[in-house]
C-alpha positions as CSV (number, residue, x, y, z in Angstrom):
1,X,-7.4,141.5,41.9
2,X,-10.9,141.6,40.0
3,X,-9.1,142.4,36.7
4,X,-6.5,139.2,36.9
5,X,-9.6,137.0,37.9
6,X,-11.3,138.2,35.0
7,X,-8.0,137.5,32.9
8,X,-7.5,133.6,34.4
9,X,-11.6,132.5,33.5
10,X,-10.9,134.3,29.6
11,X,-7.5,131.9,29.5
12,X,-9.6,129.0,30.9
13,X,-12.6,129.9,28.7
14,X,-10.0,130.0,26.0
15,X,-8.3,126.8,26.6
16,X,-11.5,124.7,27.0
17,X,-13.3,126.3,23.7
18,X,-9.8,125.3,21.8
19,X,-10.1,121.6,23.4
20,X,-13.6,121.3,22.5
21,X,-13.2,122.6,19.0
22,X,-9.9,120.3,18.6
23,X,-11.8,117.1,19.5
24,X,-14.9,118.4,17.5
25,X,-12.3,118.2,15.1
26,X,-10.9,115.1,15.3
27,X,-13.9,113.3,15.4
28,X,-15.3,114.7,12.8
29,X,-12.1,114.2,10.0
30,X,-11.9,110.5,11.0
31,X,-14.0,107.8,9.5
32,X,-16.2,106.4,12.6
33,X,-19.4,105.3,12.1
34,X,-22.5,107.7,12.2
35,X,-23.6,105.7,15.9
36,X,-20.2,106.4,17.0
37,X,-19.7,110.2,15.8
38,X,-22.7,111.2,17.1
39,X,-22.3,109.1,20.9
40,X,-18.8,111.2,21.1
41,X,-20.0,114.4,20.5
42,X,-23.0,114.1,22.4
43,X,-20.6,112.8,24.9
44,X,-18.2,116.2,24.9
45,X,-20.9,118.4,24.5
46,X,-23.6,117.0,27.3
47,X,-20.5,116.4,30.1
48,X,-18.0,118.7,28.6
49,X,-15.2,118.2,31.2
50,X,-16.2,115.0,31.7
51,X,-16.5,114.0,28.1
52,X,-13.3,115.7,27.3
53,X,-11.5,113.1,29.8
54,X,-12.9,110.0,28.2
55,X,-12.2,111.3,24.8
56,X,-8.3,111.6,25.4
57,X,-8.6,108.0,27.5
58,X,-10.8,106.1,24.6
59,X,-11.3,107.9,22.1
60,X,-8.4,108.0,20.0
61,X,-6.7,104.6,18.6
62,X,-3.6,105.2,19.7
63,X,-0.1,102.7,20.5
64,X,2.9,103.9,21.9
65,X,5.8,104.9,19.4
66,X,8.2,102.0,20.6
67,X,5.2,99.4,20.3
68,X,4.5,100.9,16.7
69,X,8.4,100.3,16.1
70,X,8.4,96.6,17.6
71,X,5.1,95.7,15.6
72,X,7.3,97.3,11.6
73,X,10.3,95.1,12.8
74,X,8.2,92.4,14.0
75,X,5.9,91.8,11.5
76,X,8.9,91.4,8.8
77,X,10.0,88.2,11.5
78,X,6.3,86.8,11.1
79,X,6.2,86.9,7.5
80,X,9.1,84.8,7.1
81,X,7.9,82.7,9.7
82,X,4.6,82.3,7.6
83,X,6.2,82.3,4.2
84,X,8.1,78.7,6.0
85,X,4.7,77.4,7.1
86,X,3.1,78.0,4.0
87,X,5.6,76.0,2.1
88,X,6.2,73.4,4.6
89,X,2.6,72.6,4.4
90,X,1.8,73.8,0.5
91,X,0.0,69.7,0.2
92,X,-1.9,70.9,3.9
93,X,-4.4,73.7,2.8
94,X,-7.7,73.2,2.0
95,X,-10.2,76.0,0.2
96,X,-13.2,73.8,2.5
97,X,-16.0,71.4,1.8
98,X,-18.8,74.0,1.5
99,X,-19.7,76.8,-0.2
100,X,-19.6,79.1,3.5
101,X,-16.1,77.6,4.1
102,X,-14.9,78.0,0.8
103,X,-15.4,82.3,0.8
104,X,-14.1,82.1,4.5
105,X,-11.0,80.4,3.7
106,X,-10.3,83.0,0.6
107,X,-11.1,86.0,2.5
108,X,-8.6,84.8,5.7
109,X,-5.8,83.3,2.7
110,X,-5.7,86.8,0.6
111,X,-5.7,89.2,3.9
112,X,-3.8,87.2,6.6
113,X,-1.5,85.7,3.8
114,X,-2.3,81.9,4.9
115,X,-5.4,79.8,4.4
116,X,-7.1,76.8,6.3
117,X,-4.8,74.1,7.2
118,X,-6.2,70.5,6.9
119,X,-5.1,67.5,9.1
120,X,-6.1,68.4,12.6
121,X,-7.5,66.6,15.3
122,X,-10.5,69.0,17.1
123,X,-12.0,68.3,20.6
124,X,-14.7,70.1,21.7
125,X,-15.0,70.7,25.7
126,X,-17.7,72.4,27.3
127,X,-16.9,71.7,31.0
128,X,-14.9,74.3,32.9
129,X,-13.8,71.3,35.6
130,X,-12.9,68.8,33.1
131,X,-11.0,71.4,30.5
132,X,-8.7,72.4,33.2
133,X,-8.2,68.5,34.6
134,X,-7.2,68.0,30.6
135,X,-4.9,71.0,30.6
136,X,-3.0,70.0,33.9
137,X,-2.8,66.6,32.3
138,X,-1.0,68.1,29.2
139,X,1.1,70.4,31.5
140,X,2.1,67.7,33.2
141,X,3.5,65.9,30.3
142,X,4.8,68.5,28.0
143,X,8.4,68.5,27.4
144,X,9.5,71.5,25.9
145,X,7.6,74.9,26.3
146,X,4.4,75.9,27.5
147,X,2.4,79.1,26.6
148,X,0.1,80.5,27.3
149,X,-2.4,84.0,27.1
150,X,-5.1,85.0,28.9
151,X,-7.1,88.2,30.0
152,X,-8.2,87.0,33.4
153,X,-6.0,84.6,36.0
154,X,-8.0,84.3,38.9
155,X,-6.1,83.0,41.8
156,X,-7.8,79.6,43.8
157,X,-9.3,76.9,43.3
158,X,-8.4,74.6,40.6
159,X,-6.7,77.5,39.3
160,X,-4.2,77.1,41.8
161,X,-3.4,73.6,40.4
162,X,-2.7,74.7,37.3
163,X,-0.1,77.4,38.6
164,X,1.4,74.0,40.6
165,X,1.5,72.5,37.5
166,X,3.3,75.0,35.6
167,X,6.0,75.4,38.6
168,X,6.6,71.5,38.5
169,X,6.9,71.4,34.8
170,X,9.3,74.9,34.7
171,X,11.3,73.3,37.5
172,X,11.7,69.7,35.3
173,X,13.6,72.3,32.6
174,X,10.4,73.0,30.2
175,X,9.9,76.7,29.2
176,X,7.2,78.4,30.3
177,X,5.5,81.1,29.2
178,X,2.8,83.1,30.2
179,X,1.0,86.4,29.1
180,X,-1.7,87.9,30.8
181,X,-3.7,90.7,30.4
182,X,-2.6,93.8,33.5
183,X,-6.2,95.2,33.5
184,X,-8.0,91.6,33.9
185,X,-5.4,89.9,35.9
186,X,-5.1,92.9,38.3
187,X,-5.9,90.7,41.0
188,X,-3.4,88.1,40.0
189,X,-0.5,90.8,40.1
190,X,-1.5,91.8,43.1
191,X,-1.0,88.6,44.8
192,X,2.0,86.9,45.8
193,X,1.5,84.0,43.1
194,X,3.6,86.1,40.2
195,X,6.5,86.1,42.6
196,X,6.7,82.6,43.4
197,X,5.9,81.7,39.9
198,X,8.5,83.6,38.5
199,X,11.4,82.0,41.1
200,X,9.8,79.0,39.8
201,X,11.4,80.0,36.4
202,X,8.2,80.7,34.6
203,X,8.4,83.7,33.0
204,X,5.4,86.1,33.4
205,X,4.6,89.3,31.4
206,X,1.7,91.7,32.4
207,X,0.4,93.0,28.5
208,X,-0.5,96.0,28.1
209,X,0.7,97.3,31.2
210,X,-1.9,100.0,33.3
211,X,-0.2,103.1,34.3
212,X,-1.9,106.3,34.1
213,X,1.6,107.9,32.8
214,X,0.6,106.5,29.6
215,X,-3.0,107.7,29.5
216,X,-2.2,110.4,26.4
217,X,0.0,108.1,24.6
218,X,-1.8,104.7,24.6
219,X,-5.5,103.3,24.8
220,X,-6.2,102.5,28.2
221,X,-9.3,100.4,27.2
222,X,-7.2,98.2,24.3
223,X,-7.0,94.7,26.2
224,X,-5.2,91.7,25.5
225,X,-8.3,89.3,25.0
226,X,-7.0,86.3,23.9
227,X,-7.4,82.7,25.6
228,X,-5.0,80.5,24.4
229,X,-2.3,77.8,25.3
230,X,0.2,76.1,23.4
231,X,1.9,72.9,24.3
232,X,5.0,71.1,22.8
233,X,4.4,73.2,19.6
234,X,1.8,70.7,18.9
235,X,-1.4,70.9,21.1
236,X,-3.7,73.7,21.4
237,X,-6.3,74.8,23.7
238,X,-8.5,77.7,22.4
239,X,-11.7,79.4,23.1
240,X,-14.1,81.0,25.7
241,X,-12.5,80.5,29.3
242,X,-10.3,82.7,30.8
243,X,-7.9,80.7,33.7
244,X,-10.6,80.7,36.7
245,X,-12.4,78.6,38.7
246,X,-15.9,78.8,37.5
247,X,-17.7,77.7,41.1
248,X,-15.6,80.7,42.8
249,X,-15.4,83.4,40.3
250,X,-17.2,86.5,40.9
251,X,-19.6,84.4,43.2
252,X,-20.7,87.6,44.8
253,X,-21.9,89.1,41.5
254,X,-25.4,87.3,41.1
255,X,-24.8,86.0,37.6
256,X,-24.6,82.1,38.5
257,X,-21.8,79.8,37.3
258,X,-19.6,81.4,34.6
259,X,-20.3,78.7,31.1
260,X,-17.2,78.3,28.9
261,X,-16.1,76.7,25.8
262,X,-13.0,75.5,24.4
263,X,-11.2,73.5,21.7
264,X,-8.2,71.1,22.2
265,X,-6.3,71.2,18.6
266,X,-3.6,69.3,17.7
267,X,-2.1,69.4,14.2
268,X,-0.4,71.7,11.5
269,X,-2.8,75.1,12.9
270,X,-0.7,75.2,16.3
271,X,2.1,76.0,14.2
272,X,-0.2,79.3,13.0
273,X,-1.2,79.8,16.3
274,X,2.3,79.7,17.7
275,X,3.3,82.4,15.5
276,X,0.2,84.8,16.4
277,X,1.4,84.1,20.2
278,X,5.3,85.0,19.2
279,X,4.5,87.9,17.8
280,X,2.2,89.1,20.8
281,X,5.4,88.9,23.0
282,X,7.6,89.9,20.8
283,X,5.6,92.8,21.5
284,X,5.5,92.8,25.1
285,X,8.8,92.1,25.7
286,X,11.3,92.5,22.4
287,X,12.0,88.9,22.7
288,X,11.7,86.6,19.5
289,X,10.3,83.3,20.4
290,X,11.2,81.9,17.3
291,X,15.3,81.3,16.5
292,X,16.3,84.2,13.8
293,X,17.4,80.9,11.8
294,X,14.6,80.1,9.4
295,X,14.1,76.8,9.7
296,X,11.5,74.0,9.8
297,X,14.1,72.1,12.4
298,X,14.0,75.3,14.6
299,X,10.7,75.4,14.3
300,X,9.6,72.1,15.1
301,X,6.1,71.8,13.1
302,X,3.4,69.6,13.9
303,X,2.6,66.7,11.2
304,X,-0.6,66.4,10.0
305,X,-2.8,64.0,11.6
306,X,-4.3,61.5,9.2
307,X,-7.8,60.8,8.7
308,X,-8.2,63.7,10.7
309,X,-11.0,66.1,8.6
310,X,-10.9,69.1,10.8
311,X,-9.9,71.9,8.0
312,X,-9.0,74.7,10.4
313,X,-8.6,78.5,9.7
314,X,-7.5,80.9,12.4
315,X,-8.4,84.8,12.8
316,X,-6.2,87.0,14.5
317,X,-7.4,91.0,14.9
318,X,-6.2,93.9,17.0
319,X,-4.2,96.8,16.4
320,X,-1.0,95.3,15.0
321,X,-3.4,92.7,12.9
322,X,-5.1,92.9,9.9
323,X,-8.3,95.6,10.4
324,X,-11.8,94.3,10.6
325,X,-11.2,91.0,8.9
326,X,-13.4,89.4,12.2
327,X,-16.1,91.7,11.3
328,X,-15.7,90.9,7.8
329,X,-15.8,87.2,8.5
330,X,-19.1,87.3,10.9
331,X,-20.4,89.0,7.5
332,X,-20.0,86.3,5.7
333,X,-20.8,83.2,7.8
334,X,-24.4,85.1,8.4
335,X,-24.9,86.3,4.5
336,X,-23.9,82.4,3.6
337,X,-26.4,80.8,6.0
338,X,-28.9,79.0,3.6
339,X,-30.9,77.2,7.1
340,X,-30.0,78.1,10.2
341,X,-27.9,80.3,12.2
342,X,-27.1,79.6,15.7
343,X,-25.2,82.4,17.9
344,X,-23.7,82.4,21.3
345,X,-22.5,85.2,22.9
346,X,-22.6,87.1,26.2
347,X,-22.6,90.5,25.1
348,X,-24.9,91.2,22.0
349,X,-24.2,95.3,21.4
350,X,-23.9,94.6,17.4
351,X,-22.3,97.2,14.5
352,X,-24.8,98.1,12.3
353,X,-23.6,96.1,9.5
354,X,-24.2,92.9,11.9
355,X,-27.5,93.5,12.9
356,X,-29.1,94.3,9.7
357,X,-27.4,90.8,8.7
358,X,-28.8,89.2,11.2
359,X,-32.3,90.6,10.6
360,X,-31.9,90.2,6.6
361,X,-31.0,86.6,7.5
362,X,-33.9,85.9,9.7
363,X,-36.4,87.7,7.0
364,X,-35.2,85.6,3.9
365,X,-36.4,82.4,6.2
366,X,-33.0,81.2,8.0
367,X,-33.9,80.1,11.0
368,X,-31.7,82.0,13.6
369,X,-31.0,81.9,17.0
370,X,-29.5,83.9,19.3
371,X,-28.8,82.6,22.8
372,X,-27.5,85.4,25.7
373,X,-27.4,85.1,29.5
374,X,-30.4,86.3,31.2
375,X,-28.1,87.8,33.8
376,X,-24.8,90.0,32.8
377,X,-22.0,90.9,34.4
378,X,-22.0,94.4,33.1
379,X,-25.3,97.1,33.6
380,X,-24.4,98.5,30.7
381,X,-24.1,95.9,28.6
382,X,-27.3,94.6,29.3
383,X,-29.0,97.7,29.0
384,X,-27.8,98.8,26.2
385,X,-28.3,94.8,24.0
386,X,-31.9,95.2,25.0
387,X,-32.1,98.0,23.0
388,X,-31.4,95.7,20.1
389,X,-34.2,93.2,21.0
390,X,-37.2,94.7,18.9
391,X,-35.6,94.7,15.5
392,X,-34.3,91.6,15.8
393,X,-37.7,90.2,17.1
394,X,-39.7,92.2,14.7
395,X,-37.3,90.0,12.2
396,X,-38.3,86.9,13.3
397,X,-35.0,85.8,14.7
398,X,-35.7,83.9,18.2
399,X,-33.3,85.1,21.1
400,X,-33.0,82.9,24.1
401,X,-32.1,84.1,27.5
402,X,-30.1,81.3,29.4
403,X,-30.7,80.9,32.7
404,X,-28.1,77.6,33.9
405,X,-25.7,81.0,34.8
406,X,-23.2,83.5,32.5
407,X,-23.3,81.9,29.6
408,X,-19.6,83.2,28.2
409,X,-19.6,81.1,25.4
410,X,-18.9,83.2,22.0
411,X,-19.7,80.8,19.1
412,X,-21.7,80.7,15.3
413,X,-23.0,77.3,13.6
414,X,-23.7,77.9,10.2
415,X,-26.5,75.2,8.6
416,X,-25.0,72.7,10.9
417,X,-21.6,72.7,8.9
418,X,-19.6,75.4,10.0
419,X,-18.3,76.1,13.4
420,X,-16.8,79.1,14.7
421,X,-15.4,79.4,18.2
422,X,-12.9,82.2,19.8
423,X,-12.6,84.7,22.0
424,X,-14.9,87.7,20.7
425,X,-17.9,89.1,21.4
426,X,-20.5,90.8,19.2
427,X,-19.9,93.8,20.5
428,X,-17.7,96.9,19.1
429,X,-14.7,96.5,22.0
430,X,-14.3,92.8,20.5
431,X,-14.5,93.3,16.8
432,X,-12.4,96.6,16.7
433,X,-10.2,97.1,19.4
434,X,-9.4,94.5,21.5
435,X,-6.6,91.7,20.3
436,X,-8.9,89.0,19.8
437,X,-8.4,85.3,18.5
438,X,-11.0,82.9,16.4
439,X,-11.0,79.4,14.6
440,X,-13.6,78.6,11.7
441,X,-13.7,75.0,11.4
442,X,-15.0,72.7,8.7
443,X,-15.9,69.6,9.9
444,X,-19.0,68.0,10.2
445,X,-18.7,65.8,13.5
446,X,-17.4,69.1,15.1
447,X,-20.3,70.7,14.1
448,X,-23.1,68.2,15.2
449,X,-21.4,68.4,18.9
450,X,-21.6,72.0,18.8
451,X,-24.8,71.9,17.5
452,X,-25.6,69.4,21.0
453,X,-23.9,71.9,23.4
454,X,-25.8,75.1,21.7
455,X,-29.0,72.7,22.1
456,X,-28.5,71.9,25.8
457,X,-27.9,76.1,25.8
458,X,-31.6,76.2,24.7
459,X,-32.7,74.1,26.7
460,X,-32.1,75.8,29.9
461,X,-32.8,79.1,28.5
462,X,-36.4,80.6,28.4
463,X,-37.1,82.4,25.1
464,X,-38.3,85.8,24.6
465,X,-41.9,86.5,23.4
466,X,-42.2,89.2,20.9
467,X,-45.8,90.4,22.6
468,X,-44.8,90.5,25.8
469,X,-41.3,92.4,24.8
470,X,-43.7,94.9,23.0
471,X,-45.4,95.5,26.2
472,X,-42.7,95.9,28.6
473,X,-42.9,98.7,30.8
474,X,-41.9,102.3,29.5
475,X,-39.2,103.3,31.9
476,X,-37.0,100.1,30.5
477,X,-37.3,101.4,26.8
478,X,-36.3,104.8,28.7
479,X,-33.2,102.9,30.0
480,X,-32.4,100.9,26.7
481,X,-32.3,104.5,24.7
482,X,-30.0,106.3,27.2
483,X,-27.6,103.1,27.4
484,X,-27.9,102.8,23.1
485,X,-26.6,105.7,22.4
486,X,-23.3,104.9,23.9
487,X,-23.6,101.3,22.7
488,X,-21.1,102.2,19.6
489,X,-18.5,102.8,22.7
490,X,-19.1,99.9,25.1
């Protein structure tokens, strides 16, 4: 009995030395950054079993093999779809009115294969209550389809308007469409809403469905993160806010009113948009959105609007989408910044890259600004952005903590000319993983009403002083170190 107990622990011994060296492995042939290399093995060598676990869960970038053969046949769909746009609209693209714009625009054109389109109509709405009044409005009078993406559907509230909205306007004979994320909207398919929507005649897919079956072939942590909605094929709503109510979600948390941003669009850049959505549930699903007929009759694209200057260029990334062209972009808007630099976000755990932009920015006299929320959502989030604060203070950039509630806003201004506005945060989950949607817009009367809502930001945030950070007590720079060192996997 002693002798094949002795035999079992040498098999176990064996079998966990092999895993260990195989990840060891792994890690260590791939190209991840130093930060991130170092936080995994740290990870499998400090909590072995427990490292090991999280390894296989989030550590490898993995999609199933019949998603990776949907995305090949797919994408071959999308390019003729774009290859239509781009020659339907060949008078429609602009390479922008400023120097910032003009090496956005290129970048975007020679890796997504399409540049800005010109001839939209851009509204900018910063109140939660009023953007969903607008959207019920829209729902209410759309005649064709409606689609629509987002990571969290919160039942109640207004919410629950919108969702009567959608059943009246798929029971008048308009398609409906809507994607939602099965990790943020667990709650949502939980509830009895998806079934009466659904005999409704909306149709509802859960992306990037949880089941722990699929733990060793698929990401768990790869979410769909995209807000969008598409109406008619001609109106757009993009940006920060996720379908909730803001005075009842997560009211128990402590972290005040959620504060959201988003864009109403309407013009030739839906048409863009609408492609990025068809291809995301072409994905889900296998269905094409678009006829198999190339056609610009099929299609039904959006005219320009005239003497409309919003030059927009969208950004799509995730793991079906071209790699790191966000990141790449952020770059560039914070290398081009000749004045200022205004940034919004609500989770600040920067690449490396990004933070020594922002810092070289700040130290060659832009004036920059970072505004955060002084209370998160996630411990370790916050922990671990604080551990970020001294450099970028020691760099003179100026970082506000808001205080009117979450501030979820994710947004840039660039010297008061150059908005951008999406979905993504400047952390690593947003601007490598996650499938993520932006908007880079050139015009200037968009960018002085940003620059008022960023302002009101400020005003009801209380800025951080770079003496009394310095002396902050020692057990929080404890806590920001232990929490950094995982920050590359957050």
């Amino acid at each position: 009995m002693t002798q094949l107990y002795t035999i079992v622990n040498f098999i176990i011994l064996i079998i966990y030395f092999t895993l260990i060296m195989n990840i060891t492995i792994k890690i260590l042939t791939k190209r991840h950054t130093v930060p991130s290399t170092t936080a995994w093995l740290l990870g499998i060598y400090i909590v072995p079993l427990l490292g090991i676990i999280i390894y296989f869960l989030f550590g490898e970038y993995k999609l199933e093999k019949d998603r990776i053969k949907r995305s090949k046949k797919i994408f071959f769909s999308s390019l003729q779809w774009m290859k239509l746009l781009k020659d339907h609209y060949k008078y429609e693209f602009s390479q922008g009115s400023n120097e910032a714009a003009h090496l956005l625009f290129q970048l975007c054109k020679n890796r997504q294969g399409i540049g800005a389109l010109k001839g939209n109509h851009t509204r900018l709405l910063d109140n939660s209550s009023h953007i969903i009044e607008l959207l019920i409005q829209d729902i209410n009078a759309a005649k064709k389809n409606i689609e629509m993406v987002f990571y969290i559907w919160q039942i109640g509230g207004l919410v629950n308007k919108v969702a009567e909205a959608l059943m009246d306007a798929a029971k008048r004979g308009v398609c409906c469409r809507l994607m939602l994320d099965s990790a943020g909207s667990i709650d949502f398919f939980r509830s009895f809403y998806p079934i009466i929507m659904r005999q409704s005649g909306i149709n509802i897919v859960e992306a990037l469905h949880l089941n722990l079956f699929q733990i060793f072939f698929r990401r768990m942590d790869l979410r769909q993160h995209r807000k969008m909605v598409l109406i008619d094929s001609h109106i757009c709503y993009i940006g920060s806010m996720n379908m909730i109510d803001p005075f009842l979600f997560k009211r128990k948390s402590g972290v005040g009113q959620w504060i959201d941003m988003m864009i109403r669009i309407e013009g030739p850049v839906t048409a863009a948009m609408r492609i990025i959505y068809s291809h995301d549930w072409a994905l889900e699903t296998g269905e094409y959105i678009f006829p198999p007929v190339i056609s610009v009759s099929n299609m039904h694209l959006p005219i320009p609007i005239k003497n409309s200057g919003s030059i927009i260029q969208i950004i799509a990334s995730g793991p079906e989408f071209t790699d790191g062209l966000i990141h790449q972009a952020l770059l560039i808007a914070i290398h081009t910044a000749r004045k200022k630099l205004v940034i919004t976000t609500p989770y600040l755990v920067p690449s490396d890259d990004l933070l020594y932009a922002i810092c070289t920015a700040a130290q060659r006299g832009i004036e920059v600004h970072i505004i955060i929320p002084k209370k998160n959502d996630s411990v370790l989030v916050k922990w671990a952005s604080r551990a970020f604060f001294t450099e970028l203070l020691s760099a003179g950039v100026l970082i506000h903590q808001f205080e009117g509630g979450l501030l979820h806003t994710k947004s840039i201004l660039i010297d008061g000319q150059l908005s951008l506005i999406g979905t993504l945060n400047l952390d690593m989950r947003s601007l490598w993983l996650n499938l993520e949607i932006a908007v880079i817009i050139d015009n200037i009367d968009f960018s002085n009403n940003l620059f008022q809502v960023q302002q009101n930001y400020i005003k009801n945030s209380k800025i951080i002083n770079p003496i009394e950070w310095s002396n902050r007590p020692y057990w929080q720079r404890i806590f920001e170190g232990i929490f950094y060192m995982f920050s590359p996997l957050l």
